[in-house]
N, C-alpha and C positions, 0 to 999 in steps of 0.2 A: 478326527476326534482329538479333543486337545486333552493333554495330558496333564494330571492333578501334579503339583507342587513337588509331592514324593514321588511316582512314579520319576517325572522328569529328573528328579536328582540322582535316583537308580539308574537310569538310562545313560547319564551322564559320568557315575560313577564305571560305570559297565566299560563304557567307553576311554573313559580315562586310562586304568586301571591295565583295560587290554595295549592301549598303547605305552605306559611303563613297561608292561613284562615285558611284550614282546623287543623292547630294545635290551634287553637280556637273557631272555630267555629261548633259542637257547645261541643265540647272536654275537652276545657278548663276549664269552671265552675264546670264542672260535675268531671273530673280529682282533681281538686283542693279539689273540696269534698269532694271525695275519699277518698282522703289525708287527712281530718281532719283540712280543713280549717271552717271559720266561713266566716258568710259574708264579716266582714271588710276584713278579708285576701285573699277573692274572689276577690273584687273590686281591691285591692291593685296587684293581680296577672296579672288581667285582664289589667292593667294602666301601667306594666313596659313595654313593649314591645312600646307604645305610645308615654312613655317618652321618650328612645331611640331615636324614629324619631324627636323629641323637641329636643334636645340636639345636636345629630350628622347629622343629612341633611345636615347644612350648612359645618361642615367641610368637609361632605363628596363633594360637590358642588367643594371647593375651591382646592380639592387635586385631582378631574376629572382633572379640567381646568389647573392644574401642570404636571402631569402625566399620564395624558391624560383617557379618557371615558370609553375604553375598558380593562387597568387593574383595573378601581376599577368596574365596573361590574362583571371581574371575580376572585374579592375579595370577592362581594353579594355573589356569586353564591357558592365558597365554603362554605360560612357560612349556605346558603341555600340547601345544600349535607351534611352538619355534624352536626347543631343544631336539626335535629329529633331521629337521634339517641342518643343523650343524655337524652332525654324524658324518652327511656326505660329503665335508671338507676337511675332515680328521687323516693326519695319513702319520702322525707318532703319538707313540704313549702316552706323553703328558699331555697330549692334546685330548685325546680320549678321557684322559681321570678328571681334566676339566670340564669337558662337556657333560660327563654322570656328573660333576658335582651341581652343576649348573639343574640337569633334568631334577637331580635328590631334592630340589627343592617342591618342584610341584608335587610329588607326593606326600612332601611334608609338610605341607600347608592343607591340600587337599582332603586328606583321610580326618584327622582329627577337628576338623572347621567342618568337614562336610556331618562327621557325626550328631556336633552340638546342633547343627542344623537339623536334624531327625530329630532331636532330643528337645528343640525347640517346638516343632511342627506336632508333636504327639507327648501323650502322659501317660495317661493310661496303658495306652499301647503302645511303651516306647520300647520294651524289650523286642517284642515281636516285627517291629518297624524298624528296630536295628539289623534285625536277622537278615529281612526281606535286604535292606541296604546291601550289607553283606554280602550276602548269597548274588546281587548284581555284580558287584566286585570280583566275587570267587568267579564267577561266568567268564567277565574278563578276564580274567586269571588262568582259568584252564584254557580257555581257546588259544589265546595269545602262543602260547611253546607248540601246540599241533600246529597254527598258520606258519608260525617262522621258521621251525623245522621242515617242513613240506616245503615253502619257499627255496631252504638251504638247498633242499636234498634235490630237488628238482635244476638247480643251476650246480652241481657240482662238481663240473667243469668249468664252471668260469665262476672261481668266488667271491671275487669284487663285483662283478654282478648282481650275487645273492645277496651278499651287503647291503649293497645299493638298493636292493627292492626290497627287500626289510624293515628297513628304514624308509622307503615311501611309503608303506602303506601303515609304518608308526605315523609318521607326520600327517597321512588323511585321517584317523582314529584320534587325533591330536586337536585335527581344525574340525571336525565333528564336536568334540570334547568343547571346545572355545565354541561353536555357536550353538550350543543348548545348553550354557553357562549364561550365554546373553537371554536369555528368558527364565532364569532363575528368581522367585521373589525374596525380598527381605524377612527375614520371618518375622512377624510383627511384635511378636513379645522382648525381639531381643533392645530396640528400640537405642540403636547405635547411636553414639556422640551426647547422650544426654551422661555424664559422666565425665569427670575429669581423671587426664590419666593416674595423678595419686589414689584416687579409687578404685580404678582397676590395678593397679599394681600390690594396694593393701586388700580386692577380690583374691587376686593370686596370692598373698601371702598366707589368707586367710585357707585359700585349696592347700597351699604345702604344709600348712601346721594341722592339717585336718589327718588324723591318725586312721578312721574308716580311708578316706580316698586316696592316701598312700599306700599302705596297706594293700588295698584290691587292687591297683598299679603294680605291687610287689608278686602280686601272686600271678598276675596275667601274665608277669615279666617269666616268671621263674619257666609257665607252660610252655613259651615261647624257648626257652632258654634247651627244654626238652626236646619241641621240636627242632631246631637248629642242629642239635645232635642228631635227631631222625632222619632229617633232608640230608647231612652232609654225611653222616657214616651208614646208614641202612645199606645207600648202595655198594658200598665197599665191605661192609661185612655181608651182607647179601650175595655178591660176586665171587667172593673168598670161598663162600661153602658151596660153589658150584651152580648157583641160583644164574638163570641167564640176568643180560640187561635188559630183553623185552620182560622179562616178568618184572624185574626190578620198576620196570616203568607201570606194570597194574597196578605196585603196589602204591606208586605216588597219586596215581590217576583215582582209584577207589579212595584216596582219601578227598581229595578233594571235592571226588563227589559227593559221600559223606557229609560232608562241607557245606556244601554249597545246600542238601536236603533239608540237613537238620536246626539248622540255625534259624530260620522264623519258627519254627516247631520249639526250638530248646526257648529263644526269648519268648513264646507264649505263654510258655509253662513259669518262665520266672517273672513274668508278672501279675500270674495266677498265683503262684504257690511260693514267693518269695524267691533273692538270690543269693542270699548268702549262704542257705545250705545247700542251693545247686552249682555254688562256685567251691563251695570245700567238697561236695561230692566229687565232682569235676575231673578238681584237683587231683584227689587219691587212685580217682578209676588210671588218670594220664598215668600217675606214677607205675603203680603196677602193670599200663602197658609198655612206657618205656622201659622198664626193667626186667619184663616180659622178655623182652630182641633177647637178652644173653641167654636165654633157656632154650630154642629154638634154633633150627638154621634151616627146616624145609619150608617149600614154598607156602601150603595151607597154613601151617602154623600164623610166617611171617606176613601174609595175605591180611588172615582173621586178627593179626593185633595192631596191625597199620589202618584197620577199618576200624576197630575199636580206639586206639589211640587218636583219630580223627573225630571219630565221635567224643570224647573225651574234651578234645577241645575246641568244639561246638557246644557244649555242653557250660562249659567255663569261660566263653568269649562271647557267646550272648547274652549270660547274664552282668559281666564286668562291668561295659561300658554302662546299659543302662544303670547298673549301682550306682556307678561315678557319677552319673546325670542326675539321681536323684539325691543325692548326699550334696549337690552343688547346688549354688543358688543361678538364677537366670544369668547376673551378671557375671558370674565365672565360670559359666559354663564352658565357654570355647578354652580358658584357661585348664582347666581341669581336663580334656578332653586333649588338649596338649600335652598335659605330664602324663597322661595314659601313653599318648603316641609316643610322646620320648625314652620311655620308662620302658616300654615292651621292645623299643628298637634295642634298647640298649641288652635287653634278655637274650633278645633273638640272634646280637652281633656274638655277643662272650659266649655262647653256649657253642658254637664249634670249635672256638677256642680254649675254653678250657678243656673241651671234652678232648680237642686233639692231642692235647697233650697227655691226658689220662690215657688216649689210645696208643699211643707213643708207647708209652712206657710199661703197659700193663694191658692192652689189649683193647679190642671194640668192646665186648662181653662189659666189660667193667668200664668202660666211657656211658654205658647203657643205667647201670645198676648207679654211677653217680649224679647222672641228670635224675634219676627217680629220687636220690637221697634229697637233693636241693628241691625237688618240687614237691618230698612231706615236709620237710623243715620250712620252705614259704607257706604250705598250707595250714599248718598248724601256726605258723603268725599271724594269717589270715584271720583265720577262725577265734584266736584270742583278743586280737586287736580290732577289726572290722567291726565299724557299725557302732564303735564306743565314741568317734569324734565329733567335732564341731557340727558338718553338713549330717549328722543323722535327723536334728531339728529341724531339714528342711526337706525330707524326703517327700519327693514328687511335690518340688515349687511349683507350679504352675502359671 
């Protein structure tokens, strides 16, 4: 049975996506170790591949919408078939934070080109078509740390070995990724190279001056900015109050599945019932979970608001990007779709950072209660600002 246009791009995402984590998760730390890293040089290993997506989404956005969606997809996808085998010729640090900086690229090209490419492919049903996307992704996502893990755990007695097959079986999920990249189609409205570059670069000037598509960039950014603080402090304030690390792990696992459920469910609804009030809704429910954590320290409690704070932002991430797609015109789409990627990279990086330092000094409780403050104060810019700029005249181009 051959596979429709979207299904194939799901399948390919699915597959991408498991080959990213799984070269970090949970590989990475434990690899760098290996190697005679210290902490700081952990953290620093763990942050290039992020930076990447901060830096290159938006070019990668502005050079879809020149040269259209499907050669820089199967630009990711090379980089996504060759950066694991370089893994198995890494034996110091800096060769390590070269090779993620090197992989940081194919998901920063891939997630925000692959999206315009949904956004291309569908109108109507583009929230719901984003979910479905998504929810492929997330699959990758959650398999990829059970497989590596199991891998680790299974060789750990000889752990350059486990290394070593970690990373093979990155690199097949890679060259899988590269050849059902090569049967991807053009999407035909995007109609690549009719455009000279001063017109895509004045599309993109035209996305950053647009106060709506900023704006819901800002607020995705901020949710992100919350979870970064959930991912990285839950399990240490979770541990602290006696919580084991196996429950620590339902609680990551229950969101993602979460996750992975509600997200063609949430983009249905907001292309039924609009998304700008299911993106400030979203927004407030995240808030009061994240600020939730400091009220609680047993396991039920911290279970039921890690499950709602995942719903929370399923609820706010399947409505965003489709906003962005509609508020953009065709030919900025991929561009817009890039300052979403770069814009949320950038939430997702400062949000353990600043929260670490709030926890430094003042506790987890109160790292919890300041990611809630920053995600009313973007919601409530959201909600004043969104929907008043330039691309609201072209909602749902088609």
């Amino acid at each position: 049975m051959r596979l429709s246009p979207f299904r194939l791009l799901c399948a390919t995402g699915l597959f991408a996506i498991f080959s990213s984590t799984i070269s970090k998760s949970p590989v990475l730390p434990l690899f760098a170790a290996h190697l005679g890293a210290d902490p700081s040089e952990v953290g620093f290993v763990s942050s290039v591949s992020a930076f990447t997506g901060v830096i290159f989404s938006i070019p990668a956005g502005i050079f879809s919408d020149r040269i259209g969606k499907r050669k820089m997809l199967m630009f990711s996808s090379i980089i996504f078939s060759t950066a694991p085998i370089l893994y198995l010729f890494v034996t110091q640090i800096w060769e390590l934070a070269l090779v993620r900086f090197y992989h940081g690229f194919a998901t920063a090209v891939f997630i925000p080109v692959a999206m315009a490419f949904v956004s291309e492919l569908f109108h109507k049903e583009r929230g719901e078509k984003l979910g479905w996307f998504s929810t492929a992704t997330l699959i990758g996502r959650f398999m990829a740390p059970l497989i590596g893990g199991a891998i680790i755990g299974t060789t750990a007695l000889n752990q350059g070995g486990g290394f070593t097959a970690v990373y093979v079986v990155c690199a097949i999920a890679g060259a899988i990724t590269f050849f059902m990249a090569l049967f991807l189609p053009q999407p035909a409205e995007a109609a690549p190279g009719n455009q000279a570059w001063a017109e895509t670069f004045s599309a993109f000037k035209r996305v950053t001056a647009d106060r709506a598509i900023v704006f819901t960039c800002a607020v995705e950014a901020a949710i992100l900015f919350a979870y970064g603080t959930f991912e990285t402090f839950l399990p240490l304030y979770a541990v602290s109050s006696g919580i084991s690390t196996y429950e620590v792990g339902i609680f990551l696992s229950a969101q993602v599945i979460t996750l992975a459920l509600s997200k063609p469910m949430m983009g249905r609804f907001s292309d039924r019932h609009g998304r700008k009030p299911q993106i400030f809704a979203g927004a407030l429910i995240g808030a009061a979970c994240i600020g939730g954590f400091s009220l609680f320290s047993a396991f039920i409690p911290l279970l039921i608001l890690s499950v709602a704070f995942g719903m929370s932002l399923s609820v706010v991430t399947s409505a965003t990007s489709a906003y962005i797609a509609d508020l953009s015109s065709r030919e900025a789409r991929g561009s817009a779709m890039g300052l979403l990627g770069s814009i949320m990279d950038i939430g997702h990086t400062t949000g353990p950072l600043f929260s670490g330092v709030v926890a430094m000094h003042f506790g987890y409780a109160k790292a919890f209660i300041g990611s809630s403050l920053v995600l009313i104060v973007f919601a409530g810019i959201f909600l004043a600002g969104a929907g008043k700029g330039y691309g609201r005249r072209r909602i749902i181009n088609a």
